[in-house]
C-alpha positions in Angstrom: -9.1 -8.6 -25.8 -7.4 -6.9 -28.9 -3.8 -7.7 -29.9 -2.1 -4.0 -28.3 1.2 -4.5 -31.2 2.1 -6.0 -34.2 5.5 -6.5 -32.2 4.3 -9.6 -30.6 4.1 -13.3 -31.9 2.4 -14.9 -28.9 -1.6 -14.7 -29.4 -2.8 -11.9 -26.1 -4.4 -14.7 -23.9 -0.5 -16.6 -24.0 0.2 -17.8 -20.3 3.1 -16.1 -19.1 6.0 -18.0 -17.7 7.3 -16.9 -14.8 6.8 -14.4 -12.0 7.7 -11.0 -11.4 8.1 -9.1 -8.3 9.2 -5.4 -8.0 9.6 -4.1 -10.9 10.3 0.0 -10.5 12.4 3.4 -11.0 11.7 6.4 -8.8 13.0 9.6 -9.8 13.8 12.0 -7.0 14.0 15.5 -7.5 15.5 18.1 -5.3 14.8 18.4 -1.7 15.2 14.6 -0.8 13.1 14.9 2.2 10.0 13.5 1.9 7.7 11.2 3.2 5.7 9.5 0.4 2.9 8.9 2.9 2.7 12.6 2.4 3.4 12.9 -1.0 0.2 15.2 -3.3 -1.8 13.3 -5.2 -0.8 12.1 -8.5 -0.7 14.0 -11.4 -2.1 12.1 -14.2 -1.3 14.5 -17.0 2.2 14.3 -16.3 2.3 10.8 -15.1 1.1 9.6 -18.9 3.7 12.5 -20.2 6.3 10.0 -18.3 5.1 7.2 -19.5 5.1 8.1 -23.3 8.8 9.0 -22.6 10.0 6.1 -20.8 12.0 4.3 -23.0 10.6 0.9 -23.7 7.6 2.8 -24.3 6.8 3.3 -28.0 2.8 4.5 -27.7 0.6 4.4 -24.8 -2.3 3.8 -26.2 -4.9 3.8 -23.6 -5.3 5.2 -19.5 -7.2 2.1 -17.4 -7.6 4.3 -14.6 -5.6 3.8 -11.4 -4.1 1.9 -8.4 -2.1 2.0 -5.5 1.3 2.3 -6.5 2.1 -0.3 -3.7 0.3 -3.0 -5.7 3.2 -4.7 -7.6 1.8 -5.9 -11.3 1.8 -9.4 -11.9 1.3 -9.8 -15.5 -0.7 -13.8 -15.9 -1.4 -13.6 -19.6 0.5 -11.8 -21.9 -1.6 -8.9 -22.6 -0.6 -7.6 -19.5 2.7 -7.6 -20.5 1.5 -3.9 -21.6 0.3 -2.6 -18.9 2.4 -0.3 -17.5 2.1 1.9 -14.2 3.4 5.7 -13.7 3.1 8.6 -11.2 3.5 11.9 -11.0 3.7 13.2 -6.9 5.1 16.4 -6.9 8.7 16.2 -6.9 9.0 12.8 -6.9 8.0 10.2 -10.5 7.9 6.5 -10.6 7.6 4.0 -12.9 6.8 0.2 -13.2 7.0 -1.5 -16.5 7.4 -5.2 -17.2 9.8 -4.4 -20.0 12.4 -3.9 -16.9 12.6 -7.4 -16.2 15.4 -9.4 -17.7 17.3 -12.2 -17.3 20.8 -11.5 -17.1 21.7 -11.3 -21.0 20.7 -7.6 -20.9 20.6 -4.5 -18.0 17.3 -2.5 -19.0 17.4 -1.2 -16.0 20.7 0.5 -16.0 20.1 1.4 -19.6 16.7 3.3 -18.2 18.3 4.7 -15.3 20.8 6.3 -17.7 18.9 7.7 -19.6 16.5 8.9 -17.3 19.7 10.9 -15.6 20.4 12.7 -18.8 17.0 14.2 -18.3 16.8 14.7 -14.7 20.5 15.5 -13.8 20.0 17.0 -10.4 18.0 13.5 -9.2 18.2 10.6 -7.2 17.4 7.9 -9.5 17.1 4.4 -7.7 15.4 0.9 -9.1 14.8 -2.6 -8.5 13.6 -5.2 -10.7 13.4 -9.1 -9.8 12.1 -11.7 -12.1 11.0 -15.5 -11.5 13.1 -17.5 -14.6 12.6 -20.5 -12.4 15.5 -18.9 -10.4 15.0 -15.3 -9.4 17.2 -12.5 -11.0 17.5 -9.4 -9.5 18.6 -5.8 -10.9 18.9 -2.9 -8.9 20.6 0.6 -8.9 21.0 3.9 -6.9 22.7 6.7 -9.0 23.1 10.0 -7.1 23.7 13.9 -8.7 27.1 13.9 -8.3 27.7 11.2 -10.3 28.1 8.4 -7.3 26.4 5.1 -7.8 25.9 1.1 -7.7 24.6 -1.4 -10.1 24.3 -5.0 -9.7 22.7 -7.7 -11.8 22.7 -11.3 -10.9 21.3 -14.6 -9.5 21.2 -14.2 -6.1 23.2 -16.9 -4.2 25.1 -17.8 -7.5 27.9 -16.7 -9.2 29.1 -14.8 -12.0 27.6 -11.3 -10.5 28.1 -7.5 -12.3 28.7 -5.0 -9.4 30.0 -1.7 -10.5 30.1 1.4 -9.0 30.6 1.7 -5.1 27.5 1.0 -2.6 29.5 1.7 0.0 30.1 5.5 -1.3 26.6 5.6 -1.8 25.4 5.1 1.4 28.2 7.3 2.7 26.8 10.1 0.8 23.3 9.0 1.6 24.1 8.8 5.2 22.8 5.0 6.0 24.8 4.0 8.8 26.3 0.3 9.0 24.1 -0.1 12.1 20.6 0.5 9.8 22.4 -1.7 7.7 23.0 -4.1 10.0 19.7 -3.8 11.2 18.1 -4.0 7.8 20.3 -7.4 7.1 22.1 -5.5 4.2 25.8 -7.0 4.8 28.0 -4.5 1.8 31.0 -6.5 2.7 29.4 -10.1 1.7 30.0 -11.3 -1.7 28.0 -9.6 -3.9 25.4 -12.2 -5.1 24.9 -12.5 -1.3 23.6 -8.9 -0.7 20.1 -8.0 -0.4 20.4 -5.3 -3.2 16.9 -4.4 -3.1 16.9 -4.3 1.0 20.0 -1.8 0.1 17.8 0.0 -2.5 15.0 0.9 0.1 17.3 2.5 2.2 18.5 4.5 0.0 14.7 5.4 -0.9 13.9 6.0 2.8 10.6 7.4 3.8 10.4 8.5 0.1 9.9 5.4 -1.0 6.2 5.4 -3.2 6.4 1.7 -3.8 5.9 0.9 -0.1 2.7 2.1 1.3 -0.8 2.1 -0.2 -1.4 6.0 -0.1 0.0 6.7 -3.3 -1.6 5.9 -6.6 -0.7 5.8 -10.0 -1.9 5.7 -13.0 -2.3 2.5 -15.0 -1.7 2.4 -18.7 -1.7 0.0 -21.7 1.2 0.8 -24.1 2.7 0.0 -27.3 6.6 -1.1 -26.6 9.4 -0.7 -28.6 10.0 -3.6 -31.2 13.2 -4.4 -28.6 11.6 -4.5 -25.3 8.8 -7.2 -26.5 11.2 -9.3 -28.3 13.4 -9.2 -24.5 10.0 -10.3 -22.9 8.6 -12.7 -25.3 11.8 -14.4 -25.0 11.7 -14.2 -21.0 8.0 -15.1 -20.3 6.8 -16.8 -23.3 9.7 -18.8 -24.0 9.0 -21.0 -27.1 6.8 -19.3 -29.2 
């Protein structure tokens, strides 16, 4: 296998260190109510125009045809460290991209999600990320039209935590009920290294969720990132090279 940047140190057949698990941003575009199970097909003409957009991403450099979008990637050798996935259903886009993960010295995904508002203003942009460091850290945020919104990055079950924003604002505006989150363990009033952020995260995605069921696919791509986004992921899964 070729060497996809002359960003990267580590030789393309590097174990990676580490485990990722979900690792996405959906973008929900006005009306909210949809079931993914129902969503069109995907669009692969405008899932690769998200893809070259998405910040991390400084080329995408080749399409490797397409997946499920409920298949999480689980990048073994650090090639597939650039393989990215993105779809395109209708009114609703997604993205998964390794070069979310991080380990607590930096918020990619907030930094994403931001940026991702100033282009889509009238969305519901929600994500989760969690990465295997040997202890699992977790990222995940809901950010709403009207400007309402959560963040939190941390180790769960440890302490020092960054919450900001208010989840329970959210899912007032969202209308999730403390009995669906009592039913869906999600305890707002815990300390926050306690919550299940990502539990709270699929609420707020609902039946829109694309992440969760195998009906939608997305396309799979191999991408040049950005000098700054390999540098953060050689240092988190290939420590010591």
């Amino acid at each position: 296998m070729t060497d996809t940047s002359s960003y990267w140190t580590s030789p393309p057949d590097r174990m990676v260190h580490g485990g990722m698990g979900r690792c996405d941003i959906t973008v929900l575009l006005p009306p909210f109510a949809v079931d993914a199970r129902e969503l069109p097909g995907n669009d692969p003409v405008r899932a690769r125009e998200f893809a070259r957009a998405f910040g991390p991403v400084e080329e995408v450099l080749e399409e490797l045809g397409s997946r499920p979008a409920g298949e999480v990637l689980y990048p073994a050798e650090r090639a597939e460290l650039d393989v990215m996935v993105a779809g395109a259903w209708g009114g609703v886009l997604g993205v998964s991209d390794p070069a979310l993960a991080d380990d607590g010295d930096n918020t990619p995904l907030l930094h994403e999600v931001g940026r991702l508002r100033e282009r889509y203003p009238e969305a519901r942009i929600v994500g989760r990320v969690e990465v295997d460091c040997g202890e699992s850290h977790t990222e995940d945020i809901v950010w709403l039209p009207d400007g309402t919104l959560f963040h939190a990055s941390g180790w769960p079950g440890m302490e020092p935590w960054e919450l900001t924003g208010d989840p329970h604002a959210v899912a007032g505006a969202l209308g999730i009920t403390g009995r669906t989150l009592e039913e869906a363990g999600v305890d707002l009033d815990a300390g926050p290294e306690e919550v299940d952020w990502a539990g709270f995260v699929s609420l707020a995605l609902g039946d829109a969720d694309p992440w969760a069921w195998p009906q939608p696919r997305v396309s799979v791509f191999r991408v040049r990132h950005t000098e700054t986004a390999t540098r953060r992921m050689e240092g988190l899964f290939l420590p010591g090279d």
